[in-house]
PDB file of N, H, CA, C and O in Angstrom:
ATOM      1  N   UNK A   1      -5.510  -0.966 -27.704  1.00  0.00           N
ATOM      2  CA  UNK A   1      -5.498  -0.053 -26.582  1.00  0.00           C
ATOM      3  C   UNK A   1      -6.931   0.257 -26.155  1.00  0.00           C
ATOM      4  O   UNK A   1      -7.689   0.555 -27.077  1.00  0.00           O
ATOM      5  N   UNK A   2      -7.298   0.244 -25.254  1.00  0.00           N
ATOM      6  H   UNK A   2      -6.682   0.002 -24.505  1.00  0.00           H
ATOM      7  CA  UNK A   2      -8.674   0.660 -24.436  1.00  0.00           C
ATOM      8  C   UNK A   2      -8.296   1.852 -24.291  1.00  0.00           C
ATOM      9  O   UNK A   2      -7.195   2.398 -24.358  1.00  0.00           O
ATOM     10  N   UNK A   3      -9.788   2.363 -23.989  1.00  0.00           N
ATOM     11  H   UNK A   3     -10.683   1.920 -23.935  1.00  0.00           H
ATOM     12  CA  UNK A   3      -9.741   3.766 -23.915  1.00  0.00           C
ATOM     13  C   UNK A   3     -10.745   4.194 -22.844  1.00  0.00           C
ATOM     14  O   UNK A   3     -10.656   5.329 -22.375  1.00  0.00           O
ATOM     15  N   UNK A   4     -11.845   3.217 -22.365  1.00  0.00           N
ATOM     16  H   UNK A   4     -11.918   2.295 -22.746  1.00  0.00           H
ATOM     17  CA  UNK A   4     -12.309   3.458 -21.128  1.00  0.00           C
ATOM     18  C   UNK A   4     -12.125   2.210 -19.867  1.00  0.00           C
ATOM     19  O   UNK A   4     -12.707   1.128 -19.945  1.00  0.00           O
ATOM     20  N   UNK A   5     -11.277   2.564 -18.805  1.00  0.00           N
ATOM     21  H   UNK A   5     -10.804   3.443 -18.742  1.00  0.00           H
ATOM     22  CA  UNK A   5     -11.198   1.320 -18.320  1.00  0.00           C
ATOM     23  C   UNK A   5     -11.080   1.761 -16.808  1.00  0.00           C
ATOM     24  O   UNK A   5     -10.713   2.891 -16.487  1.00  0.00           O
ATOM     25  N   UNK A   6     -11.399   0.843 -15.968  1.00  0.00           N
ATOM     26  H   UNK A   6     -11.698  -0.075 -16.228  1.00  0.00           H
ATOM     27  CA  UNK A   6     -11.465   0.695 -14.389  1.00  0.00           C
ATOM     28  C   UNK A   6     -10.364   0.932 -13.439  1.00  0.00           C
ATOM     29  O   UNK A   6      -9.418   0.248 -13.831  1.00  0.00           O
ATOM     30  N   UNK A   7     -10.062   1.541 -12.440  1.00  0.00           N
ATOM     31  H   UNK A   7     -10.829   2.096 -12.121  1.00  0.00           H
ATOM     32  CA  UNK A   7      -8.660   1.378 -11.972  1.00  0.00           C
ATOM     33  C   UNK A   7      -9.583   1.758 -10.495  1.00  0.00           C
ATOM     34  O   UNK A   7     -10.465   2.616 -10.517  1.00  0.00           O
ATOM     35  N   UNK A   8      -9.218   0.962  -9.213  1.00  0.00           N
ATOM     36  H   UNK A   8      -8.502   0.265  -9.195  1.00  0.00           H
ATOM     37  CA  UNK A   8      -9.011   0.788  -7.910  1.00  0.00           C
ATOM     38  C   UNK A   8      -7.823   1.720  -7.421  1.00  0.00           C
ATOM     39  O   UNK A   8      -6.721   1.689  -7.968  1.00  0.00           O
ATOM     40  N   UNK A   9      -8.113   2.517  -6.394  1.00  0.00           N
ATOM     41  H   UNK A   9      -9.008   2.542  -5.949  1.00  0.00           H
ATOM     42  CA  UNK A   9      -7.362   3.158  -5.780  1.00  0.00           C
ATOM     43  C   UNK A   9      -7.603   2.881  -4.475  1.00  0.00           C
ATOM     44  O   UNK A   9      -8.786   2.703  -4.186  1.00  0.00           O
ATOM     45  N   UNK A  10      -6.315   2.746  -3.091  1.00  0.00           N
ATOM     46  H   UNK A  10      -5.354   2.890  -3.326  1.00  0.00           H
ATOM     47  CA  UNK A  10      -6.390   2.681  -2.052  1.00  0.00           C
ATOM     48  C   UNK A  10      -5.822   4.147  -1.482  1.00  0.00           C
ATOM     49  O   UNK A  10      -4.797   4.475  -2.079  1.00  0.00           O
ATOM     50  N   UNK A  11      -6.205   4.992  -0.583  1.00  0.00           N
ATOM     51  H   UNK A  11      -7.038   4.724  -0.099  1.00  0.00           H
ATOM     52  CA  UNK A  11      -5.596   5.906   0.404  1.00  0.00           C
ATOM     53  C   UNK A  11      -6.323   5.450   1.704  1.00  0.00           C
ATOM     54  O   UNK A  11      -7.279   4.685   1.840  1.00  0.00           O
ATOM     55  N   UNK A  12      -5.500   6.230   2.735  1.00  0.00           N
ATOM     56  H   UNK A  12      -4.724   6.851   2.625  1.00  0.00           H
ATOM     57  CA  UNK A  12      -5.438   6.222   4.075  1.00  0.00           C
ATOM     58  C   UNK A  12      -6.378   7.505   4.243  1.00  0.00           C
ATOM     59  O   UNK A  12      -6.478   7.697   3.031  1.00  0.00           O
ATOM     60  N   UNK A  13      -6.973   8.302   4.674  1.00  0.00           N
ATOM     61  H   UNK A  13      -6.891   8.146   5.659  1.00  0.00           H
ATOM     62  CA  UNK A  13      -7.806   9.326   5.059  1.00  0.00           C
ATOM     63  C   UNK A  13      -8.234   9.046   6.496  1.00  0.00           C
ATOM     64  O   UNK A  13      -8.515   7.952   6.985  1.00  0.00           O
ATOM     65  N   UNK A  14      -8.230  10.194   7.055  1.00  0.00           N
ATOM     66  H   UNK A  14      -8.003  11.083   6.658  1.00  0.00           H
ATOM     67  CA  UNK A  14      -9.085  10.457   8.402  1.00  0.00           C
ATOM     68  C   UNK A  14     -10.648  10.614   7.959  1.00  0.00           C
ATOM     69  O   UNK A  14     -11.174  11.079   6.948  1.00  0.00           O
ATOM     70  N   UNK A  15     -11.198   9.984   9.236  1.00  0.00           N
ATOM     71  H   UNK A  15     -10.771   9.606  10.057  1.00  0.00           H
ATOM     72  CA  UNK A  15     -12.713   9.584   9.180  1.00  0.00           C
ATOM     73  C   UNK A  15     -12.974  10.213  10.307  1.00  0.00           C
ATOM     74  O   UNK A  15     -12.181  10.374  11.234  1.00  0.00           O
ATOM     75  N   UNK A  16     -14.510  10.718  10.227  1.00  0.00           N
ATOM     76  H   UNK A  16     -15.154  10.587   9.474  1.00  0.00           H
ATOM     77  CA  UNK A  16     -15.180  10.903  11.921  1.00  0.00           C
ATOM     78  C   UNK A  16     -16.261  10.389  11.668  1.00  0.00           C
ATOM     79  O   UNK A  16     -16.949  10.524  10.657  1.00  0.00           O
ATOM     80  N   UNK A  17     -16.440   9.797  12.563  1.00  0.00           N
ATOM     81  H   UNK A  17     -15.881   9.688  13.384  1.00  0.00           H
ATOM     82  CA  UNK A  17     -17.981   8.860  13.455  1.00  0.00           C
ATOM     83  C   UNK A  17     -18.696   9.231  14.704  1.00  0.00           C
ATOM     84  O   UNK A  17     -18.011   9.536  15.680  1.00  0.00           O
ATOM     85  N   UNK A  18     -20.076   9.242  14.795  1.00  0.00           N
ATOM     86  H   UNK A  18     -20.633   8.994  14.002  1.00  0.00           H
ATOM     87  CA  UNK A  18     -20.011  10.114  15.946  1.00  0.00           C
ATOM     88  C   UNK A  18     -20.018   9.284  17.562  1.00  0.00           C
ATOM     89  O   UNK A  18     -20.253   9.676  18.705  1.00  0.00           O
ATOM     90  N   UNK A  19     -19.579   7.783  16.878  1.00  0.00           N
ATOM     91  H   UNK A  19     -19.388   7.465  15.949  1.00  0.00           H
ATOM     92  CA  UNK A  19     -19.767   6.523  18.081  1.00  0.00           C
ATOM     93  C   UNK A  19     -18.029   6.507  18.094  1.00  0.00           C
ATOM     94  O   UNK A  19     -17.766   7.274  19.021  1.00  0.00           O
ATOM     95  N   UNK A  20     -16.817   6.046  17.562  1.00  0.00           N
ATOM     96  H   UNK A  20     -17.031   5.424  16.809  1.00  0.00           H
ATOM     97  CA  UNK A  20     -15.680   6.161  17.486  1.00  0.00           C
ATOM     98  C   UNK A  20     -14.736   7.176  17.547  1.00  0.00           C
ATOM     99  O   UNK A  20     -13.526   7.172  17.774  1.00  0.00           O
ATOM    100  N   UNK A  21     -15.787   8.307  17.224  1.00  0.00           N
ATOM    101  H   UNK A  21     -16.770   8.310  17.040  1.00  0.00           H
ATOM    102  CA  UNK A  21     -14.862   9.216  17.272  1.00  0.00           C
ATOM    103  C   UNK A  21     -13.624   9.926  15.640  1.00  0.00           C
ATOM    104  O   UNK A  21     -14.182  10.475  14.690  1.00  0.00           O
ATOM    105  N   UNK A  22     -12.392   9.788  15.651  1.00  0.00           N
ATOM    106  H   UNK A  22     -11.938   9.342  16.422  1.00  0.00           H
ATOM    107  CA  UNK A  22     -11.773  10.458  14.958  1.00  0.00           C
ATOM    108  C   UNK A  22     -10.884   8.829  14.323  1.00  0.00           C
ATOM    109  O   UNK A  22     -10.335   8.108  15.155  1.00  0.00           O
ATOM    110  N   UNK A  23     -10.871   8.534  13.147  1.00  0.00           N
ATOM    111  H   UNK A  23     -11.317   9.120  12.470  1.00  0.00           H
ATOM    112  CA  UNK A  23     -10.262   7.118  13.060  1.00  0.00           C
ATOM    113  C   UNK A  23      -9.649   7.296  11.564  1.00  0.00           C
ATOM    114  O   UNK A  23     -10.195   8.028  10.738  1.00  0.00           O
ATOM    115  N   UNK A  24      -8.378   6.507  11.271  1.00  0.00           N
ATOM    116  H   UNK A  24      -7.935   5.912  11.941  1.00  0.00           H
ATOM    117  CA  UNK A  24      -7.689   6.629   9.756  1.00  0.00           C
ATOM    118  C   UNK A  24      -8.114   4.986   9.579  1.00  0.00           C
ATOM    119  O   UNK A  24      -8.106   4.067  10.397  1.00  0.00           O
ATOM    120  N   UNK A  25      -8.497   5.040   8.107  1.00  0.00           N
ATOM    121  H   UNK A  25      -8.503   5.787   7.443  1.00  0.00           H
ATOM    122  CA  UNK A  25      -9.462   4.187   7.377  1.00  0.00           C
ATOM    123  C   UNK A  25      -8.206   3.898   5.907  1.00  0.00           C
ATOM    124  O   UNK A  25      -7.269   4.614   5.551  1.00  0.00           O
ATOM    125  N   UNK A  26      -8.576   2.904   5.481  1.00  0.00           N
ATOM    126  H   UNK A  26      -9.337   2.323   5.770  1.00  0.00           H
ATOM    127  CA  UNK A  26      -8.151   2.692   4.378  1.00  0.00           C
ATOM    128  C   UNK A  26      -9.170   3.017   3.361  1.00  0.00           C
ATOM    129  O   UNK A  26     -10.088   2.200   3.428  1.00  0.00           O
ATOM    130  N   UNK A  27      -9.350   3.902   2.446  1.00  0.00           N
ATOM    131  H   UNK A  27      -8.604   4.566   2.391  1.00  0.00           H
ATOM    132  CA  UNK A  27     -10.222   4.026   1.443  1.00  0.00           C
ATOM    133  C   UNK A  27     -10.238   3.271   0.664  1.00  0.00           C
ATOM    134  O   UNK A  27      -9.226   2.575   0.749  1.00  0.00           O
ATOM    135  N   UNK A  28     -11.122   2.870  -0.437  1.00  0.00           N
ATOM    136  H   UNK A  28     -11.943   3.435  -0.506  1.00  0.00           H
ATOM    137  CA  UNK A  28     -10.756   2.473  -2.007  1.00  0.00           C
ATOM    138  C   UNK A  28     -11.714   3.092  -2.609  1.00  0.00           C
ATOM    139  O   UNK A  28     -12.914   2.990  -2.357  1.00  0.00           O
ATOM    140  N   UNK A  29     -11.175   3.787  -3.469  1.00  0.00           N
ATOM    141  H   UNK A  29     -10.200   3.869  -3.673  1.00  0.00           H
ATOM    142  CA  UNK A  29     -11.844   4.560  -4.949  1.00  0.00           C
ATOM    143  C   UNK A  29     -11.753   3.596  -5.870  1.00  0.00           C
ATOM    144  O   UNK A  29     -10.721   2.926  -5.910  1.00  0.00           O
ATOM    145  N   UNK A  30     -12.836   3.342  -6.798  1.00  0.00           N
ATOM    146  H   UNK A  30     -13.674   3.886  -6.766  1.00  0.00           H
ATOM    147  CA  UNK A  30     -13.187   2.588  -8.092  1.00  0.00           C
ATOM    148  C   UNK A  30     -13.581   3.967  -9.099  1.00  0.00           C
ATOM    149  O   UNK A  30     -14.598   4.658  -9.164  1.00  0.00           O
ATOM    150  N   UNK A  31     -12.344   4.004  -9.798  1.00  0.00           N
ATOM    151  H   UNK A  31     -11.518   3.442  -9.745  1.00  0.00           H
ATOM    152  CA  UNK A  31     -12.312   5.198 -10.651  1.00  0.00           C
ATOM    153  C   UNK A  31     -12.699   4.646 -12.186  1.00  0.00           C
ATOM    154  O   UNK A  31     -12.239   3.520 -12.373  1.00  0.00           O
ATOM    155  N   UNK A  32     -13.477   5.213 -13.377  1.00  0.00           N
ATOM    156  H   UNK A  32     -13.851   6.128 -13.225  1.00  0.00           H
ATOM    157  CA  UNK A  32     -13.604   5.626 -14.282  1.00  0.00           C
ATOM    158  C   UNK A  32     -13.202   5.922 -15.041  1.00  0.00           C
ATOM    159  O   UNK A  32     -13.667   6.937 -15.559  1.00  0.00           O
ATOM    160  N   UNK A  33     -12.069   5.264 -15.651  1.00  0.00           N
ATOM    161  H   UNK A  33     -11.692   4.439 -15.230  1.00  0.00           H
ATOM    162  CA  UNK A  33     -10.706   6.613 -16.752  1.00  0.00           C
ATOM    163  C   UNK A  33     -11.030   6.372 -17.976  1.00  0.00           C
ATOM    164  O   UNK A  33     -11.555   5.327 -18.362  1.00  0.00           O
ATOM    165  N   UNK A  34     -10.652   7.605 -18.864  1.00  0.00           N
ATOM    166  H   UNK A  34     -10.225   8.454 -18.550  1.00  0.00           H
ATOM    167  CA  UNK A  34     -10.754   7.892 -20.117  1.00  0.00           C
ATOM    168  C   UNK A  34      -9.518   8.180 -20.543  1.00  0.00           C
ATOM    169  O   UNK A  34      -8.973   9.211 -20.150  1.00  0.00           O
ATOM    170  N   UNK A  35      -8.758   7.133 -21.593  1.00  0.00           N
ATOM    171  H   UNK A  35      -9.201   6.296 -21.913  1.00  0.00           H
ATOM    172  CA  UNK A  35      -7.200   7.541 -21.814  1.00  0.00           C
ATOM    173  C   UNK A  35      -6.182   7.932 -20.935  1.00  0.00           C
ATOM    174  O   UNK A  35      -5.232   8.647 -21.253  1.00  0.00           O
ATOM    175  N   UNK A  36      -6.486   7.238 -19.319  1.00  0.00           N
ATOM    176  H   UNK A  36      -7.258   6.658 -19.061  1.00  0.00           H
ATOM    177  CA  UNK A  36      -6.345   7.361 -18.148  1.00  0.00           C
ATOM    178  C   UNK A  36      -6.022   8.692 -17.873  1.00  0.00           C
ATOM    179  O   UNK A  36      -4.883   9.056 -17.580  1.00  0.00           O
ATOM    180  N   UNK A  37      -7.472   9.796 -18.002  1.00  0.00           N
ATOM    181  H   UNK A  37      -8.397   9.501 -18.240  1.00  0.00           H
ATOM    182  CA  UNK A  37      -7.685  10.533 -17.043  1.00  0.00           C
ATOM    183  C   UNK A  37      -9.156  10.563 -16.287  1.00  0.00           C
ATOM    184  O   UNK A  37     -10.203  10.798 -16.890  1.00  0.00           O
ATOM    185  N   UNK A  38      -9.071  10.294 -14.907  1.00  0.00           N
ATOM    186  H   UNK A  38      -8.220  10.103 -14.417  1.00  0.00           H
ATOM    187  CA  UNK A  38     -10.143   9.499 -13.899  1.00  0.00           C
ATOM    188  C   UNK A  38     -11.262  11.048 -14.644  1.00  0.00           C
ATOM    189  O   UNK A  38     -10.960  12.205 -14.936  1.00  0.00           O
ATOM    190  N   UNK A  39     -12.743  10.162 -14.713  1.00  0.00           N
ATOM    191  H   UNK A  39     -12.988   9.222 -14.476  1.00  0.00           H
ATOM    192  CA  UNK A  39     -13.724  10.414 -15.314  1.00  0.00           C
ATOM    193  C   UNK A  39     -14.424  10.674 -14.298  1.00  0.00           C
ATOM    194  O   UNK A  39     -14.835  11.788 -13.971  1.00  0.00           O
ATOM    195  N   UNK A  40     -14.570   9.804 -13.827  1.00  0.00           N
ATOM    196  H   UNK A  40     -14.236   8.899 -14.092  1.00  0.00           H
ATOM    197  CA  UNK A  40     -15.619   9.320 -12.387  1.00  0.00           C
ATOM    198  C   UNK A  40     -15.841   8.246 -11.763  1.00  0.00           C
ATOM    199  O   UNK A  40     -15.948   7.075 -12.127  1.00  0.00           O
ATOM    200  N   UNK A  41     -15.938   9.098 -10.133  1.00  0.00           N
ATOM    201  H   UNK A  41     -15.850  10.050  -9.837  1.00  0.00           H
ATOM    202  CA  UNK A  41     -15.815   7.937  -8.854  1.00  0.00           C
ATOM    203  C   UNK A  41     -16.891   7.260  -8.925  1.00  0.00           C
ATOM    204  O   UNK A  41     -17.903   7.879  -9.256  1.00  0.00           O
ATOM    205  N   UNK A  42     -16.991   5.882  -8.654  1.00  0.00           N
ATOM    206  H   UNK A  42     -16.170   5.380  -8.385  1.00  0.00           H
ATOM    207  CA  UNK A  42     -18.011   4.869  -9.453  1.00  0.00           C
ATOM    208  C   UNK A  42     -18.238   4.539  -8.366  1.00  0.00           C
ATOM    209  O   UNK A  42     -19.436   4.272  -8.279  1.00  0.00           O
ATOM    210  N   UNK A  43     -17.502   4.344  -7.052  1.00  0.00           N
ATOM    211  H   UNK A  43     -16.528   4.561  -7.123  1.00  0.00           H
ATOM    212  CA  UNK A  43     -17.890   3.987  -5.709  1.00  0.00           C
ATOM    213  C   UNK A  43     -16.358   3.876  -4.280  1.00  0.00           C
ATOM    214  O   UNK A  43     -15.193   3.562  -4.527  1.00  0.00           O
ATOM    215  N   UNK A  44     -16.710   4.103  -3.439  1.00  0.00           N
ATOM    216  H   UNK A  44     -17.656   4.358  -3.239  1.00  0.00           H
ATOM    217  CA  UNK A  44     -15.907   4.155  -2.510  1.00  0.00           C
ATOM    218  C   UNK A  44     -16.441   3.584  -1.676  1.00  0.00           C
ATOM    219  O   UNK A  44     -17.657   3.747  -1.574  1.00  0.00           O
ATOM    220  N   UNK A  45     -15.647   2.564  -0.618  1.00  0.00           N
ATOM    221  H   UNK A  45     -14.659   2.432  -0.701  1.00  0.00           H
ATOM    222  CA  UNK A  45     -16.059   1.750   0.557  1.00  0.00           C
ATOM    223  C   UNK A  45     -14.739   2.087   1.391  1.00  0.00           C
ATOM    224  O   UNK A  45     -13.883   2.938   1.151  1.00  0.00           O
ATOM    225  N   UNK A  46     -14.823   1.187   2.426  1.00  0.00           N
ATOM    226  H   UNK A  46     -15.519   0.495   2.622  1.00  0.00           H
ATOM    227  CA  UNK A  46     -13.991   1.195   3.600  1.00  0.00           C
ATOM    228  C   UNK A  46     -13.773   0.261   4.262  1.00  0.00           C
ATOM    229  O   UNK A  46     -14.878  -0.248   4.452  1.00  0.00           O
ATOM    230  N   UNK A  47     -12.770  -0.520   4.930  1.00  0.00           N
ATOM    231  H   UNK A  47     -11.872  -0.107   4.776  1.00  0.00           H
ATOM    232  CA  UNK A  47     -12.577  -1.335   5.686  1.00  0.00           C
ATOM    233  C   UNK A  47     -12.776  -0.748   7.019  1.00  0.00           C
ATOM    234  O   UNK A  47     -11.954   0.143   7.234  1.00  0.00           O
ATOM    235  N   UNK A  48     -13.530  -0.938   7.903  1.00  0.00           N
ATOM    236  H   UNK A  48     -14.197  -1.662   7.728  1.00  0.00           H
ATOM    237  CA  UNK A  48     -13.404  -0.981   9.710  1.00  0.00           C
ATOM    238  C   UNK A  48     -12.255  -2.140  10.464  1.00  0.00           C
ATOM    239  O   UNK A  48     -12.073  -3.198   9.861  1.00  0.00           O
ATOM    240  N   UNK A  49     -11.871  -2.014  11.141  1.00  0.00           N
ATOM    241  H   UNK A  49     -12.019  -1.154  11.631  1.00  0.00           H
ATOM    242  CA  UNK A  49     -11.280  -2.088  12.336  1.00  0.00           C
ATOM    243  C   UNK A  49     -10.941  -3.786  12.159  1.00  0.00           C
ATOM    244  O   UNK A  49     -10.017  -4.575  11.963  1.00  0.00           O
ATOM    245  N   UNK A  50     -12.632  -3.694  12.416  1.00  0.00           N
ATOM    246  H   UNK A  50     -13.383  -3.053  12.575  1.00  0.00           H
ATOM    247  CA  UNK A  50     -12.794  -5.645  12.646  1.00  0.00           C
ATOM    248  C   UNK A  50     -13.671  -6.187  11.522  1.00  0.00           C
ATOM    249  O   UNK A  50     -14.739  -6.794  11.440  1.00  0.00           O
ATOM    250  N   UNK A  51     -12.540  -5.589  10.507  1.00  0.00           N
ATOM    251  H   UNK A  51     -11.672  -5.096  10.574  1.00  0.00           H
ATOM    252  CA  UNK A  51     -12.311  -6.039   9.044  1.00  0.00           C
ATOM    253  C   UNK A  51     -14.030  -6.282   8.252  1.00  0.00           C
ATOM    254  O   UNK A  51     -14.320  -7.291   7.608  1.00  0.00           O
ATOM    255  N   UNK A  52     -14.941  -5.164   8.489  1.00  0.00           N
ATOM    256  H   UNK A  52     -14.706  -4.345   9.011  1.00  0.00           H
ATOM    257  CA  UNK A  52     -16.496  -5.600   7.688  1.00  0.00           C
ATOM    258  C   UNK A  52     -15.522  -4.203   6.903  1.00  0.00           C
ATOM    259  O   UNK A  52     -14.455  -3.707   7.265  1.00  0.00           O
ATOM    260  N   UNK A  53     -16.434  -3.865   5.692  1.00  0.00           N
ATOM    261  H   UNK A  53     -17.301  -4.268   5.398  1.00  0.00           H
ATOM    262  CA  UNK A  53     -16.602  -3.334   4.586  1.00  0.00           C
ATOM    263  C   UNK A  53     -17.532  -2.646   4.607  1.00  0.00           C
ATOM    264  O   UNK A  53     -18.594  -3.269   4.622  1.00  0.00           O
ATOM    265  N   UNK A  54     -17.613  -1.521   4.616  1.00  0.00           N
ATOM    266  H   UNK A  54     -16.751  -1.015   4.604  1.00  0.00           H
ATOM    267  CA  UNK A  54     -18.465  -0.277   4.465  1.00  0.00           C
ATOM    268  C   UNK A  54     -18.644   0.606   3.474  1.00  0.00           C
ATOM    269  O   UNK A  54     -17.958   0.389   2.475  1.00  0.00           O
ATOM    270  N   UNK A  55     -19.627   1.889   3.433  1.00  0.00           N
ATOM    271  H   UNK A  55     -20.184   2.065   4.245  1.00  0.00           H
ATOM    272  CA  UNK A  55     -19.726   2.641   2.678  1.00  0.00           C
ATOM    273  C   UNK A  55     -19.190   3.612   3.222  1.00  0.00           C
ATOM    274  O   UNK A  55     -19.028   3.498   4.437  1.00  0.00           O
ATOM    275  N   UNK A  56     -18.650   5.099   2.463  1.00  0.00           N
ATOM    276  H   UNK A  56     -18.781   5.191   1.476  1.00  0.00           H
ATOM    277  CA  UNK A  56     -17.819   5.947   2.499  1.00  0.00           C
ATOM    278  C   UNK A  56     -19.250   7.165   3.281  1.00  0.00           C
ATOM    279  O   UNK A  56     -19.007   8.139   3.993  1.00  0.00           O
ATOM    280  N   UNK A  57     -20.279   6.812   2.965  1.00  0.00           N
ATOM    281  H   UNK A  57     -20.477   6.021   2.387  1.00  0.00           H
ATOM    282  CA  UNK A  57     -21.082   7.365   3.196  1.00  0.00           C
ATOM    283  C   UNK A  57     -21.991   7.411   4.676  1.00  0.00           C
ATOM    284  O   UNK A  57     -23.023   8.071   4.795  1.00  0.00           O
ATOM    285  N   UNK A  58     -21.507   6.745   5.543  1.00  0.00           N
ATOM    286  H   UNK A  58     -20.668   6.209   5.447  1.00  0.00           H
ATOM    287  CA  UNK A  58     -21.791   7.035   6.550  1.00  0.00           C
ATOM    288  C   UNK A  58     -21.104   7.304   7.920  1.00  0.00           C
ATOM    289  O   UNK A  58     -21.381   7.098   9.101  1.00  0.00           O
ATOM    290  N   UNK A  59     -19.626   8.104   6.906  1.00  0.00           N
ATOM    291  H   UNK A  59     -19.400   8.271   5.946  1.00  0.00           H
ATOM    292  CA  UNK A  59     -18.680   8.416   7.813  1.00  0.00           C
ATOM    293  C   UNK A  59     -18.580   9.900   7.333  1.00  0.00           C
ATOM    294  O   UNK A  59     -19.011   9.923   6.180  1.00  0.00           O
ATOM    295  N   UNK A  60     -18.083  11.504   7.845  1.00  0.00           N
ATOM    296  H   UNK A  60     -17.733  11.485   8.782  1.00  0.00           H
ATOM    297  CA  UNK A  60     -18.071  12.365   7.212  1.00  0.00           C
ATOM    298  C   UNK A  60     -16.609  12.825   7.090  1.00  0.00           C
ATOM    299  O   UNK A  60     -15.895  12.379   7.987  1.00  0.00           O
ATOM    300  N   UNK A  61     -16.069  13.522   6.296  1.00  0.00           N
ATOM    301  H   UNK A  61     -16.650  13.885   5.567  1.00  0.00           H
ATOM    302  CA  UNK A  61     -14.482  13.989   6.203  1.00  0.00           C
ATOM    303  C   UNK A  61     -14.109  14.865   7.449  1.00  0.00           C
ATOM    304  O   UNK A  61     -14.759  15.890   7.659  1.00  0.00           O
ATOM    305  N   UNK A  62     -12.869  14.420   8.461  1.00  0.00           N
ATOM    306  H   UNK A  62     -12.341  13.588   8.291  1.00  0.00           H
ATOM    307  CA  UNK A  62     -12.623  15.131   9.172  1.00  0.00           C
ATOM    308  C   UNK A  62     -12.545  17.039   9.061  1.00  0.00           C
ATOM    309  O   UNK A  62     -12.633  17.411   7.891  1.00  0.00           O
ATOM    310  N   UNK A  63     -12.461  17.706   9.654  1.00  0.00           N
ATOM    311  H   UNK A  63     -12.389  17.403  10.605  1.00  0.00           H
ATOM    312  CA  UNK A  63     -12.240  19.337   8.755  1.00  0.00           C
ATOM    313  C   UNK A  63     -10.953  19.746   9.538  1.00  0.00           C
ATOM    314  O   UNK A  63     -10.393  20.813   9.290  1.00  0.00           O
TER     315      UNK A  63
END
């Protein structure tokens, strides 16, 4: 049995941009687990539109 291991997560979330506007994104979280309870987010990206791959970081959470 492992006890520290990797797990990928996908959600849908609203995004704002200040060129696009208000847009739902597919997330992916690359989580961290310990006896699978998530430790820490190791990285998050994003798919756009016309399918490039991004960082989570130059979009901000809708409010």
């Amino acid at each position: 049995m492992k006890l520290v291991t990797v797990r990928r997560k996908t959600k849908q979330e609203k995004r704002f941009s200040e060129k696009m506007g208000i847009l739902t994104a597919n997330v992916v979280y690359i989580q961290k687990r310990f006896l699978n309870i998530p430790v820490k987010t190791v990285h998050k990206y994003r798919e756009t539109y016309y399918g490039e791959i991004k960082d989570c970081k130059s979009c901000t959470l809708s409010a």
